[in-house]
N, C-alpha and C positions, 0 to 999 in steps of 0.2 A: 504494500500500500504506500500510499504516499502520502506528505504531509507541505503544507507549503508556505505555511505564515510564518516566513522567517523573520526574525528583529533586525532593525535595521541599525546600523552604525556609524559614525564617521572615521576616518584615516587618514595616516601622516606616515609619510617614507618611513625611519624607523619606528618611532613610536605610534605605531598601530594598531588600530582596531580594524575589527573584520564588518565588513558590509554585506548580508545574504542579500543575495536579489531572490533567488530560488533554491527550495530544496528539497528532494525525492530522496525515499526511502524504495527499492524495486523490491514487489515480494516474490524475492528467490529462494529458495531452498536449498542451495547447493550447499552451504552450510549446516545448515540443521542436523543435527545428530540425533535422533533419538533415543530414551533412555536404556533402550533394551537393542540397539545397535550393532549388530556382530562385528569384532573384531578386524573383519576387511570391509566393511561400513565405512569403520571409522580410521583405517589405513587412507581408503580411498579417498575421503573427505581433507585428511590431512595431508597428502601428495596436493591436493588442488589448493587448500589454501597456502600453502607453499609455493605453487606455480603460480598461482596468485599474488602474492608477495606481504601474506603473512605469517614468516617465518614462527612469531610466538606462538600462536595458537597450532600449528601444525605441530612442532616438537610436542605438544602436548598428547595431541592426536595419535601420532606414529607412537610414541610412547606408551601411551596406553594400549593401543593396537598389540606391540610386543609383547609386555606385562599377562596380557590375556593370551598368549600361545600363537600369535601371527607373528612370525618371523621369519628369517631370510636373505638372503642377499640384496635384491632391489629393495625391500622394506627397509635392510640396514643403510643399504647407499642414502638413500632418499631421508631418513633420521638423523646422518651426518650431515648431510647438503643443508638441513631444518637447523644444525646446534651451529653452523656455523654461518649460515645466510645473515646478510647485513651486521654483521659483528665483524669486529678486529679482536685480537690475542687477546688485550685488557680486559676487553666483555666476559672475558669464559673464568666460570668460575672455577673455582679448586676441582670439587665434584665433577665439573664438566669436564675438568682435560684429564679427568682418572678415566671416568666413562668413554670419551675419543681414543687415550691412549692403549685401552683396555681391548678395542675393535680391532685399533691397529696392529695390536700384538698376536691377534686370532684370524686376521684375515688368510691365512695360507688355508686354515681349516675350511674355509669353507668352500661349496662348490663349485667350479672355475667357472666361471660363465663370464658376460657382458658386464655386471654389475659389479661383480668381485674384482674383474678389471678394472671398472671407475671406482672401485671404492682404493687399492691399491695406488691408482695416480693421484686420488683425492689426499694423499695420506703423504705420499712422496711429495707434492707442492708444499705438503706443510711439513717437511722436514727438511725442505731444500731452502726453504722460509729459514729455518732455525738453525739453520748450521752454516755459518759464515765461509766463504769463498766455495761453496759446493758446486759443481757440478750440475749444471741446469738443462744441456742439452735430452740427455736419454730421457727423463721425466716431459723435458716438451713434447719429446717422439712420442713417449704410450697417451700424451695426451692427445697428440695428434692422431693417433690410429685407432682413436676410441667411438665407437657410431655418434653421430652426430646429436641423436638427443643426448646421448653422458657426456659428452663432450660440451654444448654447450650449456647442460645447465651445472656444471663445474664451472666454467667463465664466471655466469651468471652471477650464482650464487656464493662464489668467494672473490667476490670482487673487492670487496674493502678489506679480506684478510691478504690477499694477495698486494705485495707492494715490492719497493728495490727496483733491480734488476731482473728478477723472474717478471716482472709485471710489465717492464718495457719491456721485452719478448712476447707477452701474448697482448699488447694493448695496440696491435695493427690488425688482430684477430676481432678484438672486442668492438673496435672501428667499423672493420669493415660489417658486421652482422647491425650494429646500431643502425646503420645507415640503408643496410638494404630494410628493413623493418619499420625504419621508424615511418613510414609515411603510407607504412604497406594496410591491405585491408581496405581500401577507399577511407582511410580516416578523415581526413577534413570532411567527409561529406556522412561522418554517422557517428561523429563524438555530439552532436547535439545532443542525440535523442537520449542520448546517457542520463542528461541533465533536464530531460522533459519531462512535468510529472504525469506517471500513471491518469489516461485521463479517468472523467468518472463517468458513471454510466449515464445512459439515455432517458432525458425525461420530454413530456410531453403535457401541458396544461388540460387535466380532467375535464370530463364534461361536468357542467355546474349541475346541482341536486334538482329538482324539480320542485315547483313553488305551485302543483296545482290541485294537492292535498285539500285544499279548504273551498277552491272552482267544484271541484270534485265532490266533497260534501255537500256543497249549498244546490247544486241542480235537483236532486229528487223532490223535495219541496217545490220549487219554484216550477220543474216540470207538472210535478200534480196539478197547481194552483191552473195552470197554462191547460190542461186537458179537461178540468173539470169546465172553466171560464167558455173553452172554447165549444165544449158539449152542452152546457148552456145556453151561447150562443145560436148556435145550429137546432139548437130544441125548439126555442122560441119561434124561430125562421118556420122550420116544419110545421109547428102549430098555426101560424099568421098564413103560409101561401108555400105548403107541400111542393107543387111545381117547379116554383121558381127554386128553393131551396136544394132544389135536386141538383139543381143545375151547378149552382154555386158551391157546392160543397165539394165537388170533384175538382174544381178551376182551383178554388183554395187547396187543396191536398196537394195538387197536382205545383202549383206555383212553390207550395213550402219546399216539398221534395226538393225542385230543382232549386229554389234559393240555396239548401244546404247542402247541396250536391258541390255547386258552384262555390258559393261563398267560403265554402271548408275550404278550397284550392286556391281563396284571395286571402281572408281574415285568417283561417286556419293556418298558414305557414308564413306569414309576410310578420315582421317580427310589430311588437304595439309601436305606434307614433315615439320618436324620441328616441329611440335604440339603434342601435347599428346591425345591421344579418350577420348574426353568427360571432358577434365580438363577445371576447370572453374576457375579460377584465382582471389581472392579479385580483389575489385576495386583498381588502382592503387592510390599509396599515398607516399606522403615525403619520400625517405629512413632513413631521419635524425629519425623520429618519428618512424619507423617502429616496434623498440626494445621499446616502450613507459612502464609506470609503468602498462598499463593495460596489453599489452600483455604476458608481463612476466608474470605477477602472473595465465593470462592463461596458457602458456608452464607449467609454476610449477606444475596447476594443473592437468592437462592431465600428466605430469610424474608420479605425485602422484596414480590418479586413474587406469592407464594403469598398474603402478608396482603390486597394491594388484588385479587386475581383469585380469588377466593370465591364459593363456592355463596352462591344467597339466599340468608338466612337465618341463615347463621354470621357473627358477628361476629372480627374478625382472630384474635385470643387462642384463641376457640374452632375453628378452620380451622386454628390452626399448632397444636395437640397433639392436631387429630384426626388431621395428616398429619407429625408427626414421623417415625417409620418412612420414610415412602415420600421426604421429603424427606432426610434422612440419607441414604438408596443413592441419590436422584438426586446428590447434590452429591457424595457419593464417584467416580460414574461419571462425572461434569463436568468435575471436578480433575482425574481419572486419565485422560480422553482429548485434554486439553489442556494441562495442564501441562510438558509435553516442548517446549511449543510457545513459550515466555516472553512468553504474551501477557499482556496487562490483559486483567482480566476486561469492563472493561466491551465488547468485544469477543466475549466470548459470551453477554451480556446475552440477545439476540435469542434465541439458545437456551434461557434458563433462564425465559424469561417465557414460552416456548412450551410447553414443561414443565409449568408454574404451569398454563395457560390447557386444556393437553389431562386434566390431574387434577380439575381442575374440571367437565370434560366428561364424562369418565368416572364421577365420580362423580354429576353430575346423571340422567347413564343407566343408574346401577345397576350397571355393570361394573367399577366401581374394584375390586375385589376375586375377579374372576372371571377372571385373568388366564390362567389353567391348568385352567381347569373341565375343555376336553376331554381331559383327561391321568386323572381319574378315573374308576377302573375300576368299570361296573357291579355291582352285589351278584349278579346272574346269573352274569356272566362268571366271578367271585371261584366260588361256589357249583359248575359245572360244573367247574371247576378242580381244587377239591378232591375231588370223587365224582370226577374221571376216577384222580386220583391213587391216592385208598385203592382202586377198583378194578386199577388196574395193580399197587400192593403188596399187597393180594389175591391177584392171581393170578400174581404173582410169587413168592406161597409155597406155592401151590397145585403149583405145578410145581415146586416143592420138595419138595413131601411127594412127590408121584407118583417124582419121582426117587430118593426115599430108600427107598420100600415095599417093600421085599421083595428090598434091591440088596445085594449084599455089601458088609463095611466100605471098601476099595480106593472102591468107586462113591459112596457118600454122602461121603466126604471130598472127593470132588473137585465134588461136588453142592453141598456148602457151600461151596468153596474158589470155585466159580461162581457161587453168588449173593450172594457175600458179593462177587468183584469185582463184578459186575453192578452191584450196590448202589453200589458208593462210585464206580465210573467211571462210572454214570447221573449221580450226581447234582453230580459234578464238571462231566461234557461240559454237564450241562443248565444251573450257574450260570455257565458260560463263555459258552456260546450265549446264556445271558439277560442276561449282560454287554454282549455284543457289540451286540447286539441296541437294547439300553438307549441307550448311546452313537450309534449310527445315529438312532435315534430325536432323541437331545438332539441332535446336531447337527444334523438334517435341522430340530426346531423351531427351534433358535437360528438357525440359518443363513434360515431365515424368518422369523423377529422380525428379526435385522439388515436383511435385507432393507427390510421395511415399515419399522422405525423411521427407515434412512437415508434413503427416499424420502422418508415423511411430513417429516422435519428439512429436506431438500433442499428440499423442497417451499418451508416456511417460510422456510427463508434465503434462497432466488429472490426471496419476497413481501417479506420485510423489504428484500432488496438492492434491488430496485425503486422501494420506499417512499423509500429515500433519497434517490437518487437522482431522484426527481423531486420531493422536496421542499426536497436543500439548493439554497440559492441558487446562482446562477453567484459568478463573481470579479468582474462588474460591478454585479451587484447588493448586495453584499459594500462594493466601494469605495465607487460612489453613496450608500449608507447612511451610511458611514463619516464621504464628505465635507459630507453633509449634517448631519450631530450636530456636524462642526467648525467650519460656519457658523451653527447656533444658537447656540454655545458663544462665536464670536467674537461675535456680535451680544448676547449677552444681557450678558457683559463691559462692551463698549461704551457698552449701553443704563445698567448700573450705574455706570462711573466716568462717567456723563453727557461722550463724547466722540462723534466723528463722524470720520471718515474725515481730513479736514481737518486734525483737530489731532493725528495720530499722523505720522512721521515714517517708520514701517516698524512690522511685527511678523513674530511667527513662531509658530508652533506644533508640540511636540514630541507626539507621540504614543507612548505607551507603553506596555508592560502594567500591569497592576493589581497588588496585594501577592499577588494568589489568583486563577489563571484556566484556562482551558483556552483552547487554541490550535489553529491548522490553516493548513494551503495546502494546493496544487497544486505538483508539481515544476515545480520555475523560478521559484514566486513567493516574495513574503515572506508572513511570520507574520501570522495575524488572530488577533484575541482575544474570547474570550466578556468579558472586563473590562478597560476601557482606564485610563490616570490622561490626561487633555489639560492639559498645560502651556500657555501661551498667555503670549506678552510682549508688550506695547503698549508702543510706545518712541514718547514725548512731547519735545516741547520742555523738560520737564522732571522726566522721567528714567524711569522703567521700571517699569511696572504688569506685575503677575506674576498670574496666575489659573490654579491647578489645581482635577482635580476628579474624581473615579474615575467611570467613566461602565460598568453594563452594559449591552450592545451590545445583546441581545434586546430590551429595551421600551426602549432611550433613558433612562431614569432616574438619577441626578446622585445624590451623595453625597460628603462629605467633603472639600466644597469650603473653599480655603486662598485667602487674599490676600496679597500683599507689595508694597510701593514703597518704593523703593531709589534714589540719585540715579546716574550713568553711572558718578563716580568714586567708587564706592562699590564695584562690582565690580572686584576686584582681581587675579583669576584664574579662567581656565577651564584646565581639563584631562580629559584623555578618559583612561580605563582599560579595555584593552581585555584577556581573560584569556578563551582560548579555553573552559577547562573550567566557566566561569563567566560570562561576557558582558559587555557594553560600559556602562559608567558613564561620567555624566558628572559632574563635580564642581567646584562652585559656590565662589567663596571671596568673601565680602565682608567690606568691612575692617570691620564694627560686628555680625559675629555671626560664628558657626562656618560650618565648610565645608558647605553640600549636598551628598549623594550622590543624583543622577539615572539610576536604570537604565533605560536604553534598551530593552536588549533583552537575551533569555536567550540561553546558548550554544546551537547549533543544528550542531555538527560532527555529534555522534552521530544527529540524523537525513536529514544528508543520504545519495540516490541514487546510486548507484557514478556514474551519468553527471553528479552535479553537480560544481560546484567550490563550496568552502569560500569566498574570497575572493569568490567574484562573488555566490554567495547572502549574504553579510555585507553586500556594498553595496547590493546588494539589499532588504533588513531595513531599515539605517539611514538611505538614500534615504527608503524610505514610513514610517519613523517622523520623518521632518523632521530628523533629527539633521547632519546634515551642512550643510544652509545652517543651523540652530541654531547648533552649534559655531560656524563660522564666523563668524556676525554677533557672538556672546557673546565669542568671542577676539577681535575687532577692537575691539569694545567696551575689556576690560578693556586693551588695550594702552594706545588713546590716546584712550578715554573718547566725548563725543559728536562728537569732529570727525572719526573715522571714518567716520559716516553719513552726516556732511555732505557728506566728498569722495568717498562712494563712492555719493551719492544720483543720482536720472534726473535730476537737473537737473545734474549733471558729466558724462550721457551725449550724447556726441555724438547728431545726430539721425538717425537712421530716414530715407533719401530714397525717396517711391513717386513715379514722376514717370509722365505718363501720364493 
């Protein structure tokens, strides 16, 4: 599902706040574990969050996997590729380089396959790491000769344990795959949909309830009143001149018939004086509310869409004040069947451009304006209407006179006192009955416009939901992208402060959002951003190359790129702030300028899944934005400046034994 009232913020180069424009949660599964999971369940799940690129949660995964009796060779490669992805030396704890060094000592044991081979070169890089002037070429060969998925997700995945001069060796390798990849997949033309929310479903304005409950009630009365008055009538007649009465009681029956025959097909379906055919009006609400922040941003977007989805020929300006009117009641009925719902609009976009695109349609065929055609009543229908009528009051006085000729006063009073009810309970029963009538009608047509319009809507929301769905990326094509803009970014760096692998000591790279972005994942993953800032630190012999640089993620395009060099004892503190309704900074302090404020990432409580946890999606976030080996190498830093790296470099790590 998605969610999309993001808070809004303002920003400053470093000391920054985040600004959501948008943000989607996709409901994927590809995480979800269930509680009762088998063991290659939850191998499988933690290979992918891994290719993914979230290494924490995957070492968990693979780990529990083995604990419960799944074990193996490619299980074990893919649990090392997991303890050492996105981590350097310092990151591993004690426990972790017994558990590494423990694999490495058993690897002959196990059965020679593909994987026992990548786990053996995976082991020899980090040995070749830890033992000063080694021998680097045979360890290239078996990395070279190793099939190409082990092969590159070793690059991959030990990319920041890998440094020296084994790293200037495979960093023409790691080049050239960034570069054929990074733009692969049609990516500019389907990183949008990444960041589009899940739209919401189809709605359609119900047909209104029927108001003719009480028309309905009051006719049996007033019909009786009307048969009794009119058999009165006729009685009299009968008794005063039999003959003529004869005559006139068939002209009358015969004239009513056709009045109601007719008049049903004018009165009966032609909506009462004052109303519109078939307009169906929001439910009424506050006038104070009426302009609210939702609706606006609807009217915006129906200008927006209606301006570019135009008949030929009308130019925007001309298209939005030919369809004011009909745009006004759509963004009325927009608001009023979604707003209950506290979406973001851009969530019924898909609806409001469908809108745009069927007025368009309608008016290129002539029907924009024939919405109710069949509801007018022929000039015939109208015409026989009226002659049945003046024949029935015709001969409704006809039979009045014949009642009155020659009857005593007692007779003619009660002859008037008959046609005069006749009269007023005829034309009572008959506006009741053409009430009732009326309302069958509206609702039998509204209840067939809702109809049609929900399908046709459904229709389009199935097309759009489709749409999306096979054009946003997966989550590995999301990360590959990601990690490919971070080795241009580190290489183009390098290429400017004219260094080489050899004369850096370590780096790292933070990943973060942008001053202005929109945002998405998958349940269970972290946040992607339509705009990133890449921090990047290059730690030399003498002292610390800083390179940011706001990157949007759709085309790769670079802005507002910043440089700094700083010597080790020149950072003088790090510190993390972490504020759940607000998000984690980090903050920079050197002794010859003011503090940095670094945001990592925004608060993300409000949208997590009732089945997430808060803490594990946090480590989550800060994991794939680098902040956590960041933090760590910056605070050993400012503690004890560069002989931190020295003692926590691969050349203090004991070796890696693969014997065999």
């Amino acid at each position: 599902m998605s969610n999309d009232d993001g808070a809004a913020y303002s920003s400053a180069a470093y000391n920054s706040t985040i600004g959501i424009q948008a943000e989607t949660v996709h409901d994927s599964t590809i995480y979800i574990v269930p509680p009762d999971a088998s063991p290659q369940e939850k191998y499988r799940v933690g290979v992918q969050l891994l290719e993914d690129g979230v290494p924490s949660r995957a070492r968990e995964m693979i780990l529990d996997a083995i604990v419960r009796g799944y074990d193996g060779t490619e299980v074990r490669f893919h649990w090392v590729l997991a303890m050492l992805s996105a981590r350097t030396h310092h990151d591993l704890s004690t426990e972790e380089v017994q558990r590494l060094r423990y694999i490495s000592g058993h690897v002959q044991n196990y059965a020679q396959d593909e994987w026992t081979a990548a786990l053996r070169v995976t082991f020899d890089l980090l040995a070749a790491l830890s033992t000063a002037g080694s021998e680097t070429g045979p360890v290239l060969k078996q990395l070279q000769d190793l099939p190409r998925r082990q092969h590159d997700a070793i690059l991959r995945h030990l990319d920041l344990m890998l440094t020296g001069g084994l790293k200037d060796d495979l960093w023409a390798q790691t080049l050239e795959r960034a570069r054929a990849e990074r733009f692969g997949n049609d990516r500019a033309q389907r990183v949008w949909a990444y960041f589009t929310p899940a739209p919401i479903g189809a709605r359609a304005v119900p047909p209104r309830p029927s108001t003719a409950a009480a028309a309905r009630a009051a006719i049996p009365v007033r019909a009786a009143l009307f048969v009794v008055s009119s058999a009165l009538l006729w009685t009299l007649a009968l008794i005063s001149n039999p003959a003529q009465a004869i005559v006139e009681l068939p002209v009358a029956l015969g004239a009513g018939l056709t009045a109601g025959r007719f008049g049903v097909r004018w009165w009966g379906r032609e909506p009462k004086p004052g109303s519109a055919a078939g307009a169906r009006v929001p439910h009424p609400r506050d006038p104070t509310s009426a302009e609210d922040g939702f609706t606006k941003r609807v009217r915006h977007s129906f200008d927006h869409y209606f301006s570019i989805r135009r008949p030929h020929g009308f130019t925007s300006d001309a298209w939005l004040d030919h369809t004011v009117q009909i745009r006004a009641s759509l963004a009325a009925e927009i608001a009023d069947l979604y707003r209950e719902s506290r979406v973001g609009v851009e969530r019924v976009d898909w609806l409001i451009r469908y809108l745009a695109e069927d007025v368009r349609h309608r008016h290129n065929n002539g029907t924009l304006s024939d919405q109710h055609r069949q509801d007018r009543t022929p000039a015939r229908t109208k015409a026989l209407t009226v002659a049945a009528l003046a024949v029935l009051g015709a001969a409704a006085l006809a039979a009045f006179a014949t009642a009155v000729s020659d009857a005593a006063q007692p007779q003619a009073l009660w002859a008037f006192l008959a046609v005069l009810g006749a009269a007023w309970s005829g034309h009572a029963t008959a506006c009741l009955w053409l009430e009732v009538r009326r309302e069958e009608h509206r609702l039998d047509r509204e209840t067939q416009e809702y109809l049609e319009q929900l399908t046709a809507r459904q229709i389009a929301y199935r097309r759009w939901r489709s749409f999306l769905d096979d054009t946003r990326p997966s989550e590995l094509e999301m990360e590959t992208w990601l990690t490919c803009d971070k080795t241009s970014f580190v290489d183009e760096a390098l290429r400017h402060h004219r260094l080489t692998w050899r004369d850096l000591i370590t780096h790292t790279i933070l990943v973060a959002p942008a001053p202005s972005y929109k945002r998405g994942r998958v349940r269970g993953g972290p946040w992607r951003y339509s705009h990133y800032v890449f921090r990047l630190f290059l730690f030399t012999q003498d002292g610390i190359r800083e390179v940011s640089s706001e990157f949007n993620f759709a085309d790769a395009t670079r802005k507002n790129e910043q440089r700094n060099n700083y010597r080790f004892d020149a950072l003088t503190s790090v510190q993390v702030t972490e504020n759940t309704d607000v998000g984690y900074d980090l903050e920079l302090l050197l002794a010859n300028g003011p503090a940095r404020k670094i945001r990592v990432k925004d608060a993300d409580a409000h949208q997590l899944a009732p089945t997430e946890d808060s803490e594990e999606i946090s480590e989550i976030n800060l994991s794939a934005a680098g902040s956590t080996h960041t933090f760590r190498l910056l605070e050993g830093i400012a503690a004890d400046g560069k002989s931190w790296i020295e003692r926590h470099g691969p050349d203090n790590l004991a070796p890696f034994q693969t014997a065999g």
